[in-house]
N, C-alpha and C positions, 0 to 999 in steps of 0.2 A: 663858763659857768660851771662850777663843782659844789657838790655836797663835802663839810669838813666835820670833822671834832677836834674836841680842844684835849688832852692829856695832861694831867698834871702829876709828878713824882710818879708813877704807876698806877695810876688811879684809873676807874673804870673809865671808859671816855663820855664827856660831856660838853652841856653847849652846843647841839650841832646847830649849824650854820650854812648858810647860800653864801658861795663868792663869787663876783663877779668882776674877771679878770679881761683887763684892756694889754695892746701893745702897741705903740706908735712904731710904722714900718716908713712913719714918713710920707711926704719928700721934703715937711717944717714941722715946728714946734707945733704942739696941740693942746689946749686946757679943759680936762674935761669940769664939766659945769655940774651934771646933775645925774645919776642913777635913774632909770626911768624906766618903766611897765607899762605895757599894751596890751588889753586883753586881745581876743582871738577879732579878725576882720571882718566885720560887716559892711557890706556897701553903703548904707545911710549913715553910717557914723564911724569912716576910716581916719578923720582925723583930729575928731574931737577928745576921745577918750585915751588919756593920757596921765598917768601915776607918775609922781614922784618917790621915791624909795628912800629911806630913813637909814641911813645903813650903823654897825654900831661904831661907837666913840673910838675904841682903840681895842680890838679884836685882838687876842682869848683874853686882853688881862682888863677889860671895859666892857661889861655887857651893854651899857645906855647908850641911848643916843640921843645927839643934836640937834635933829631934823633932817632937811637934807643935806647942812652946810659938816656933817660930823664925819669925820672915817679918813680925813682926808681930802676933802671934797670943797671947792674945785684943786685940782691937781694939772699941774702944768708938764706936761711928758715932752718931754724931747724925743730927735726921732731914736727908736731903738729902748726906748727906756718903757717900763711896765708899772702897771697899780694895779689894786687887786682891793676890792669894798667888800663888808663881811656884814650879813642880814641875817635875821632869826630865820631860823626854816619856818616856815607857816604855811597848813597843807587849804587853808584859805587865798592863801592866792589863786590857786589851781582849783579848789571845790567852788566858791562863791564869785570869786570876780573875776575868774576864766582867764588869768594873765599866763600869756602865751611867748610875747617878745620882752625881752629885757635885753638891756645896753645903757648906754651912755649916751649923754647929749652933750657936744662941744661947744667951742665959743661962736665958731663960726655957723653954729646953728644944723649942722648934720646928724645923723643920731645913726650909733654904731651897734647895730643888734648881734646877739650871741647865735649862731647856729642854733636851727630848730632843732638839730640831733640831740647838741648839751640840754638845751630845754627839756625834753621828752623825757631824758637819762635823770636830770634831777626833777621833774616832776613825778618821775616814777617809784623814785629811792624817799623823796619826802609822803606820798601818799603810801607810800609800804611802810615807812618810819611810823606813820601815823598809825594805820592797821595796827603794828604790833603793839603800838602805848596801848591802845583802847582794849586790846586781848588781854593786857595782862594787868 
């Protein structure tokens, strides 16, 4: 999970964006199904509460999206092979709906979460993102 911008001919950067990047290390084929968010754990509701992620159509030159079926999505990874889904930064996942896990949900029904360290690093760089719009 990284924070991006988009560059176009020298131009200031714009667009920024959440990616969320998988890698099949294997030991088979793997199809990822669905972009997914978990807010933070509570014991009375560890498995209900589950987001689906919209990611965009075709990142930097397609800001819209699909739903969840756009970006790519599902994506069949062989083993060794990588995909990477690209979402608007939005300092509302973190301020209002406390989303803490993100990953991927496969076919065979596993769900593969990003390090809580990338979490931290991009919820930190998008809620300071945010800070500076609102300053200026």
């Amino acid at each position: 999970m990284s924070r991006m911008h988009t560059f176009r001919d020298g131009e200031i950067p714009s667009h920024p964006c959440v990616a969320l990047h998988a890698t099949n290390f294997g030991p088979v084929d793997v199809t990822l199904k669905h972009a997914v968010a978990k807010p933070r754990n509570r014991f009375f509701a560890r498995k209900f509460n589950l987001g689906i992620l919209n990611p965009y159509r075709n990142y930097p030159h397609d800001f819209e999206s699909d739903g969840p079926f756009s970006g790519g999505l599902p994506k069949k990874l062989e083993v060794g092979g990588e995909f990477s889904s690209y979402f608007p930064e939005a300092a509302e996942w973190f301020e209002e709906e406390k989303l803490s896990k993100f990953g991927y949900l496969d076919t065979f029904g596993r769900y593969h979460w990003c390090k809580k360290s990338e979490v931290k690093k991009v919820r930190a760089g998008v809620l300071k993102a945010r800070e500076e719009n609102d300053q200026t």
